[in-house]
C-alpha positions in Angstrom: -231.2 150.2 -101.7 -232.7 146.5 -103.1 -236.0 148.2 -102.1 -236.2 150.4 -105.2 -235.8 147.3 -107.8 -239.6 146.1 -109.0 -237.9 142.8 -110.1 -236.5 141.5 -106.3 -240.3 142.7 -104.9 -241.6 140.3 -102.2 -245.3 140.6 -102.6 -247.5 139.0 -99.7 -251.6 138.0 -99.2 -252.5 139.2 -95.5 -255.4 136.7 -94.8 -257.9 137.0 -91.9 -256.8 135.7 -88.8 -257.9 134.8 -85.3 -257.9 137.2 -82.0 -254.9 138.9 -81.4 -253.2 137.8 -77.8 -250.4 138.1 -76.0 -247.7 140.7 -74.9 -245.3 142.5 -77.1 -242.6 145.1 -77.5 -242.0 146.8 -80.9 -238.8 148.3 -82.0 -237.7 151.8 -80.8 -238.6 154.9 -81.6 -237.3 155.6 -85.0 -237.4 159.6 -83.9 -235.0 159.3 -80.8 -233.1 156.5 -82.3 -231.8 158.8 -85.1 -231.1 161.8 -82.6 -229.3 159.3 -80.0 -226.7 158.4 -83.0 -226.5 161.9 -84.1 -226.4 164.0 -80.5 -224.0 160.8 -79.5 -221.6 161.2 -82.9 -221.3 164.9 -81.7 -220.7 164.6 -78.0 -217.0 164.0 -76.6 -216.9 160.6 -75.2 -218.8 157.6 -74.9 -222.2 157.2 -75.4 -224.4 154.3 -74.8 -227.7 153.5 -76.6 -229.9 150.5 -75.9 -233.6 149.6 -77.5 -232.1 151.5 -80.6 -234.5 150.5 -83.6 -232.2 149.0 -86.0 -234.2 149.2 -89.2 -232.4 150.6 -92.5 -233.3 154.4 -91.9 -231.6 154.5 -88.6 -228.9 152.2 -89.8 -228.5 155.1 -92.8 -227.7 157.6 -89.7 -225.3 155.3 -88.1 -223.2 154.8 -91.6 -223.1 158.7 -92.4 -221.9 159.7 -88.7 -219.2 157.1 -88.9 -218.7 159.0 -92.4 -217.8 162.3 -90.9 -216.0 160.6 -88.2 -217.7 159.2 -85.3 -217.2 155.4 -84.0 -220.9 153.8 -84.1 -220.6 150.0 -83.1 -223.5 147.6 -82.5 -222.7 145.4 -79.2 -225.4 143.5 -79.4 -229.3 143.5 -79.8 -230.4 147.3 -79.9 -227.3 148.0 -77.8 -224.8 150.3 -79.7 -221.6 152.5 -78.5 -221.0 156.0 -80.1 -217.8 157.7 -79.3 -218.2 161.5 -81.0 -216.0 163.7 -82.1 -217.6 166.8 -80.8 -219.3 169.7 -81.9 -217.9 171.3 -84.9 -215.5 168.4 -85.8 -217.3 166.4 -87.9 -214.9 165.6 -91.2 -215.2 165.9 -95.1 -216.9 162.4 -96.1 -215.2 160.3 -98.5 -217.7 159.6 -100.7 -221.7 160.7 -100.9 -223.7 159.5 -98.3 -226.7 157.2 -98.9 -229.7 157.5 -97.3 -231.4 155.0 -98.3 -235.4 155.9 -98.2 -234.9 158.1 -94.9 -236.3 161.5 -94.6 -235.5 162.3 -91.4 -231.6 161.0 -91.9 -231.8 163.2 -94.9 -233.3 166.3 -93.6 -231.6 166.2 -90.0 -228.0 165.8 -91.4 -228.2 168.4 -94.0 -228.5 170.7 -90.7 -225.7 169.3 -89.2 -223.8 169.9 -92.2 -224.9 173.2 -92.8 -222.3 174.9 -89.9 -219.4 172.7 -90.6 -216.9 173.4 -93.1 -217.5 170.4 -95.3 -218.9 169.3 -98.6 -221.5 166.6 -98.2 -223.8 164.9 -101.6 -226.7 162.9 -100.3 -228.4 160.5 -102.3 -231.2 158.2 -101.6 -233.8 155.4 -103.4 -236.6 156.3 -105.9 -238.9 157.0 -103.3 -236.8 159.4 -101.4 -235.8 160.8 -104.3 -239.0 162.1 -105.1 -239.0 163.8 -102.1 -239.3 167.8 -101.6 -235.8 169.3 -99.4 -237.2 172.9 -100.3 -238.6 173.3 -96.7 -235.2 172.5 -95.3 -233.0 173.8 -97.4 -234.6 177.5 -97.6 -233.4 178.2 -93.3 -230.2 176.7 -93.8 -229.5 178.7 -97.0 -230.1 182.0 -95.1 -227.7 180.3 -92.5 -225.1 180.3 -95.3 -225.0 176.8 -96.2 -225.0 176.8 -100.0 -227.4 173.7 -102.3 -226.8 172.4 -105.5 -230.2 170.4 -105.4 -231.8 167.9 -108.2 -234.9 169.5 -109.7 -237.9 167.5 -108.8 -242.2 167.9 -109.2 -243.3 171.1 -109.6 -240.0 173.2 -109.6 -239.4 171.2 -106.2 -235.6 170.1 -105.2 -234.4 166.9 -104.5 -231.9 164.7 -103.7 -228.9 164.0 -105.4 -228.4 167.2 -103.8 -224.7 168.6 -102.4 -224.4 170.8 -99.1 -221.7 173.2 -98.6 -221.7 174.1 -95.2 -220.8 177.7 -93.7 -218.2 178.4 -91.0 -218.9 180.1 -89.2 -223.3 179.7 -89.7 -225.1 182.8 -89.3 -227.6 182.5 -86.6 -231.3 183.5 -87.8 -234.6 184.0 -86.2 -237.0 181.5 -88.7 -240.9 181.0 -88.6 -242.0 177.4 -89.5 -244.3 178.1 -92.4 -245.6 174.8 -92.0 -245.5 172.6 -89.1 -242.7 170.3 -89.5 -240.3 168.5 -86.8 -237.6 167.7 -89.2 -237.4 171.3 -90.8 -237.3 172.4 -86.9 -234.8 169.8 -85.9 -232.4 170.9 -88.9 -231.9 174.4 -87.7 -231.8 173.6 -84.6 -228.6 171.6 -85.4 -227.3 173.4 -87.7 -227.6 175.7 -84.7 -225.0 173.9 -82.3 -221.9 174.9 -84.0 -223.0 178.7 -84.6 -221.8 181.4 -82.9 -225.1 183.1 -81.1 -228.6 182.4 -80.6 -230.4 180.5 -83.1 -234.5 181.0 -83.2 -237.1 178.5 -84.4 -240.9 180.2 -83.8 -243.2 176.7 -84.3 -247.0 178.3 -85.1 -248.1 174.7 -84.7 -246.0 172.3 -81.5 -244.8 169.7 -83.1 -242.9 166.5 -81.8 -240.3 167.2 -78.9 -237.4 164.4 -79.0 -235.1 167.0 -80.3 -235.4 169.7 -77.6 -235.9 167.3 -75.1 -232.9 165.4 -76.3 -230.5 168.7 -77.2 -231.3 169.1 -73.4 -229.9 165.9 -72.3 -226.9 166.2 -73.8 -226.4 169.6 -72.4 -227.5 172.3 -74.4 -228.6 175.3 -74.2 -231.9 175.1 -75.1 -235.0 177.4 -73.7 -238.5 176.8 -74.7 -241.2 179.5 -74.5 -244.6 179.3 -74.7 -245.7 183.2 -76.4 -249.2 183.7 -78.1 -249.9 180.3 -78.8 -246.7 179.5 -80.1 -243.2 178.3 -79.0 -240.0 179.9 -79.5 -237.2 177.7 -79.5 -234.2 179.2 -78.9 -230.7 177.5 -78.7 -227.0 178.7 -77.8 -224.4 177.8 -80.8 -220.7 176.2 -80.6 -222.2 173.8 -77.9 -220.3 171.2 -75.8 -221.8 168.3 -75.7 -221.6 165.6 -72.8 -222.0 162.0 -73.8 -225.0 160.4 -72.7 -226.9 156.9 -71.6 -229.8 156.4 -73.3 -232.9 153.7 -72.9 -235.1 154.4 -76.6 -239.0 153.8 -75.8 -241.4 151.7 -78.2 -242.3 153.3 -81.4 -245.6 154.6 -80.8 -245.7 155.3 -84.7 -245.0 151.5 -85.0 -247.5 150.3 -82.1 -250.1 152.1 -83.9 -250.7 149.0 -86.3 -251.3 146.8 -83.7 -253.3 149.1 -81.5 -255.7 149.3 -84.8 -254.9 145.1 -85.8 -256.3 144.7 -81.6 -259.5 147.3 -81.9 -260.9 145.9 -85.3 -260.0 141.9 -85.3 -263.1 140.4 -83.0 -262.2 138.8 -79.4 -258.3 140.9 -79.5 -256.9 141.6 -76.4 -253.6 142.4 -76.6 -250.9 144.2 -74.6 -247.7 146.5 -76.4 -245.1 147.1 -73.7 -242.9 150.1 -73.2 -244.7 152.5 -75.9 -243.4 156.1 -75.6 -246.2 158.6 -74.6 -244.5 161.4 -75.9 -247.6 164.1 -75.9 -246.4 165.3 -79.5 -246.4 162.0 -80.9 -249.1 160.4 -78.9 -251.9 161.5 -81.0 -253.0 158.0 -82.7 -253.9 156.7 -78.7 -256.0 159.8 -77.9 -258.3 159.7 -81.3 -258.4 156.0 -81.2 -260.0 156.4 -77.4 -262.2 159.0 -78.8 -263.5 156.4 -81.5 -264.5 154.5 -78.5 -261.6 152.4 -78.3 -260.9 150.2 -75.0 -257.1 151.3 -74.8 -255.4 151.0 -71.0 -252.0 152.5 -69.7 -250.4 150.3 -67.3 -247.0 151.0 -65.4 -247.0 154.6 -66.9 -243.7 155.5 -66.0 -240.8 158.1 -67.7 -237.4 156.6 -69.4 -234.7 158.9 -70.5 -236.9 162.4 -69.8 -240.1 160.6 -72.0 -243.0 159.2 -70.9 -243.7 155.7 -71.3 -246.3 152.6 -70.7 -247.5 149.3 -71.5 -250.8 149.4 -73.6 -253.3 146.8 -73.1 -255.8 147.0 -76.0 -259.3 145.7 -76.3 -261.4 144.8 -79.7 -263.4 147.7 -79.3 -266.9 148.6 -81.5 -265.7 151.8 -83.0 -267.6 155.0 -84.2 -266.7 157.9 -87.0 -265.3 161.1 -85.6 -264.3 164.2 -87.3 -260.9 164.5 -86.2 -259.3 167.7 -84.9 -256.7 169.1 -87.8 -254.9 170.4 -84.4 -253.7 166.8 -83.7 -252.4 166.1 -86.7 -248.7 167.0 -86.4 -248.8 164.9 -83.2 -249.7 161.5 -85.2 -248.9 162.7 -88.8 -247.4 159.2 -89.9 -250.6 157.2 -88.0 -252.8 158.4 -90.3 -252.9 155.8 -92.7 -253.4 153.1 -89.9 -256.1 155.1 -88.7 -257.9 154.8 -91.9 -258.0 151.3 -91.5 -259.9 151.8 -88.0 -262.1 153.9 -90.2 -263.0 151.8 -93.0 -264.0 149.1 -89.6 -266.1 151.7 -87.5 -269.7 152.4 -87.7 -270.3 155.9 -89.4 -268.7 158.3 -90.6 -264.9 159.6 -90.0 -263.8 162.8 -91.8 -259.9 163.6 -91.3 -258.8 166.8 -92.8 -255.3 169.1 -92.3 -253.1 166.6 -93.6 -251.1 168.7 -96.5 -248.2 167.5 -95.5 -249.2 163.4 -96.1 -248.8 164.0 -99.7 -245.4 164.5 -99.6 -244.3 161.6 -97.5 -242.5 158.4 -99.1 -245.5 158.2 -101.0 -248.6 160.6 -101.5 -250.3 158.4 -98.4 -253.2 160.3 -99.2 -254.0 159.0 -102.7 -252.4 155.3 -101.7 -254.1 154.8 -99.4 -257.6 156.3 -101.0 -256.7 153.9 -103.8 -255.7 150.8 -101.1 -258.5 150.8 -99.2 -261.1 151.0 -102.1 -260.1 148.2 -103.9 -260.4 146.5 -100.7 -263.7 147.4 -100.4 -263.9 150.9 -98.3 -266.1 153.8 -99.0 -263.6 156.3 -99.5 -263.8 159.7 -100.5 -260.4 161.6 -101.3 -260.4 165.6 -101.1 -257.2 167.7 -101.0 -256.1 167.9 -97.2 -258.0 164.3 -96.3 -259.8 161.5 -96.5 -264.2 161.1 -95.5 -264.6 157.3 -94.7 -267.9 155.4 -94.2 -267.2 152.5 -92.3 -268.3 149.2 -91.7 -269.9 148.8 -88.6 -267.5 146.3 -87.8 -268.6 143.7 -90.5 -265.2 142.4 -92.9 -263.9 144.9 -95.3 -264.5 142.3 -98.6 -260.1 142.3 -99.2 -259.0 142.0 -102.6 -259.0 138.5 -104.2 -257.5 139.4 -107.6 -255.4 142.3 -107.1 -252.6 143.5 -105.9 -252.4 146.8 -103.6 -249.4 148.6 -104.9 -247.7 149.8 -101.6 -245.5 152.7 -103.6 -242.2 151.9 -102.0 -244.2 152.7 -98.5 -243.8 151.2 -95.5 -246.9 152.4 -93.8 -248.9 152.2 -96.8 -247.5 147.9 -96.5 -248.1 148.2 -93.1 -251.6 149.5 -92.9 -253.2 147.1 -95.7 -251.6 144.3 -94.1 -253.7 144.8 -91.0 -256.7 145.7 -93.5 -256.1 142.1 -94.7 -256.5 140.9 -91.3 -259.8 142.4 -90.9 -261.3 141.2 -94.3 -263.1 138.6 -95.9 -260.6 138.0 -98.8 -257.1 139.0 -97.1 -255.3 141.8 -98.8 -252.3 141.2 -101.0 -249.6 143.9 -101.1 -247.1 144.1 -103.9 -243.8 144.4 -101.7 -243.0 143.6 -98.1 -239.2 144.9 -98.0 -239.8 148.8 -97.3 -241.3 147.4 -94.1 -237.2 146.8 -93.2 -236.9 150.3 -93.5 -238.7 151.1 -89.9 -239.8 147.5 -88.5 -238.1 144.7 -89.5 -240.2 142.5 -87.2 -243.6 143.5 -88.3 -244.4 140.0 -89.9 -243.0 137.8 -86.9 -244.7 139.6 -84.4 -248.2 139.7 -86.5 -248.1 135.6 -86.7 -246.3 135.8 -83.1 -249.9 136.9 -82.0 -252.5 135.6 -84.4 -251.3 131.9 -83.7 
């Protein structure tokens, strides 16, 4: 993808702006919209999606399921029509399948692979070709799949990689060794077209929307709750019934405007239908216990998740030590977050957070590096960051620089509301990876700081 090319970047200053005000609705959830195409591509019949996020990672889903065979058609804005061709029938792409800068397309279809009887190569852009597949590629292998994977970092494998799947799978019992929804999600598909019980033991819950959506569709699915972890199991050579679905609000792309509202003086602004999926709702809980003024109105459920419109409040925030044990529940709000934390009074120490480093960038060292040159006291250790905020006064911004974004749409994202909250503005060196996840971050940020 044009994102990966330094010579077509689109650099942008974020200046400081006004109070934030108004009412908006940001794109859907990037997590269900993937699984709605995918669950949908495998069901028989028709299934009907509307508030599907349409950025280029969930696009990158929709072109490899129409690759092994489903129909995936756009009616109109967010509303989209998947007719799948059912468990187990998914067909030999004709050429490798690009993923663009996608993790989750990546790392979820490799598992839906893995139990058909095809050969698939994935590729991706620089970014997501730095990226470890190890972690997923380990559970499928004892599943039978076989990898011929790219050698990355560190002995690490990457993409270009090629998947040979196994007919029939093996069904295994696996133990997450670290907490992680995609690695989950991909045996868990790769589950659905093999014969048995397939086992996921999660030490650590992470996010839901596959169980929650497997179970929609009609799967077998059981969730137990056993010594402080769950055990996921799921029956294999499913039938799959198609499905209506309603996508909720991205809480992961509300976060920037639930932080843009707290820090810019005299905000008050209100983010309709925002999923309040408990394992993914994390950023709303430690932004509350930072003392922010955050409101659920018209809390409500759509499609099994729960939902509401967020009114939010410039709030005076404090430093917090956050809990580690939230982390896998807002792992990609973090670096939002630290913007609230380079704007509160005190001190906020996050720690636990292994698993940023090896995002589309290491969003631990970005944004360390980010936020300093905007002026932040920042201290960067191996598993976090220790901030020493503001009080609320201006982060100074960066007048002569440029804050390299490493092909990273939340690292863009985050330093754009940092310029919104400085004295200086913030310039970052490429706006396009925003496209990747919200392609209407820039219209609505001027829609509401008119």
């Amino acid at each position: 993808m044009s994102s990966a090319d330094p010579a077509q970047a689109k650099p942008r200053r974020f200046l400081p702006c006004g109070a934030l005000r108004g009412r908006i609705r940001v794109p859907g959830d990037k997590s269900i919209s993937h699984r709605s195409i995918m669950l949908g591509a495998l069901a028989v019949g028709e299934t009907r999606v509307s508030g599907l996020l349409e950025g280029e990672d969930v696009l990158a889903t929709a072109a490899a399921m129409r690759a092994m065979g489903a129909q995936v058609e756009r009616i109109g804005d967010g509303e989209w029509l998947i007719h799948g061709v059912g468990v187990g029938a998914l067909l030999q792409p004709e050429a490798p399948l690009d993923m663009g800068n996608s993790g989750t397309s990546t790392r979820l279809l490799m598992g839906l692979v893995a139990s058909h009887a095809i050969e698939t190569r994935f590729f991706g852009d620089a970014s997501l070709s730095k990226r470890p597949m190890g972690r997923v590629i380990e559970p499928l292998s004892q599943m039978g799949a076989a990898f011929e994977a790219s050698e990355g970092a560190n002995g690490s494998k990457t993409l270009p990689l090629t998947v040979r799947g196994a007919n029939p799978a093996v069904p295994i019992e696996y133990r997450l060794p670290v907490a992680s929804a995609q690695v989950k999600s991909a045996v868990l598909l790769a589950g659905l077209n093999t014969p048995g019980i397939t086992t996921v033991i999660e030490p650590v819950p992470t996010r839901d929307h596959s169980e929650r959506m497997l179970r929609g569709f009609g799967a077998e699915l059981d969730v137990e709750e056993a010594g402080g972890e769950r055990v996921i199991r799921i029956r294999g050579e499913a039938e799959l019934r198609p499905q209506t679905i309603a996508v909720p609000g991205d809480p992961s792309s509300a976060a920037f405007f639930l932080v843009a509202a707290l820090v810019v003086p005299g905000s008050e602004l209100t983010i309709e239908n925002v999923g309040l999926n408990p394992t993914r709702a994390g950023i709303v809980e430690v932004l509350r216990q930072m003392g922010g003024d955050i409101t659920e109105i018209n809390r409500r459920e759509v499609g099994g998740e729960p939902v509401a419109d967020l009114l939010v409040r410039h709030s005076a925030l404090k430093g917090i030590a956050v809990d580690p044990a939230i982390a896998p529940s807002m792992i990609d709000e973090f670096p939002a977050l630290f913007v609230a934390a380079s704007l509160a009074e005190g001190t906020t120490v996050t720690t636990g957070l292994e698993e940023l480093r090896v995002k589309e960038s290491d969003r631990i060292s970005a944004m360390a590096a980010a936020l300093t040159g905007a002026g932040s006291k920042v201290t960067e250790t191996e598993d976090g960051l220790t901030i020493v905020g503001t009080g609320g006064e201006p982060l100074r911004g960066s007048a002569n620089s440029r804050t390299k974004t490493h092909l990273d749409h939340r690292i863009a994202m985050s330093m754009a509301v940092t310029g919104l909250a400085s004295r200086d503005g913030v310039e970052v060196d490429d706006t396009r990876p925003i496209a990747t996840s919200f392609p209407q971050f820039e219209a609505l940020l001027e829609e509401v700081t008119r």
